[in-house]
N, C-alpha and C positions, 0 to 999 in steps of 0.2 A: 761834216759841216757843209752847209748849202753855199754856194759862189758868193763873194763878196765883193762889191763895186768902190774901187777909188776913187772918189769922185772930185778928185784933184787930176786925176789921170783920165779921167772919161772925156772923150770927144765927141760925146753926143751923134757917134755916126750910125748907131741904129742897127747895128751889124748882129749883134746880142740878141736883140727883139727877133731880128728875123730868122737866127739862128738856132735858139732854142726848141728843141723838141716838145717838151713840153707846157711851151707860151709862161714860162715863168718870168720871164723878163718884160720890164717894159720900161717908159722913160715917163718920169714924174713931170712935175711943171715946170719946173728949171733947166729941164729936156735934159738930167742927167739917168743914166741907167738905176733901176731898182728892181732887186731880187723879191719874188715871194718865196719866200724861206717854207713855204705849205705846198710851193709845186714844186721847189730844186729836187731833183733828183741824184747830184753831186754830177753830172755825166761828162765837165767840162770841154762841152761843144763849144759854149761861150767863152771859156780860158784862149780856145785852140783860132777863133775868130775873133778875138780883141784886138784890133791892129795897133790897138795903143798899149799894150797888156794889162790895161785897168782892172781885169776881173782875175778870181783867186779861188781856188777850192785847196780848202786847208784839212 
């Protein structure tokens, strides 16, 4: 399954975006993190940079 964003727990710090390999991640309008589930490649760079632990590969 592709990373999945708490977005109860996202602090909007942008870390994810710039993390990912391959740019699946970006921040919506509400400037909370959102996965494209068509680029996740499960690789959780983004789990291991979440400094808030928001994001999830299940």
């Amino acid at each position: 399954m592709p990373a999945v964003v708490n977005k109860d727990e996202c602090v909007s710090c942008g870390t994810c975006v710039e993390e990912c390999p391959e740019k699946a991640i970006s921040m919506d309008d509400s400037e909370i993190a959102t996965v494209n589930v068509d680029k996740c490649t499960e690789c959780k760079t983004c789990v291991d940079a979440c400094p808030s632990s928001a994001i999830t590969v299940e």
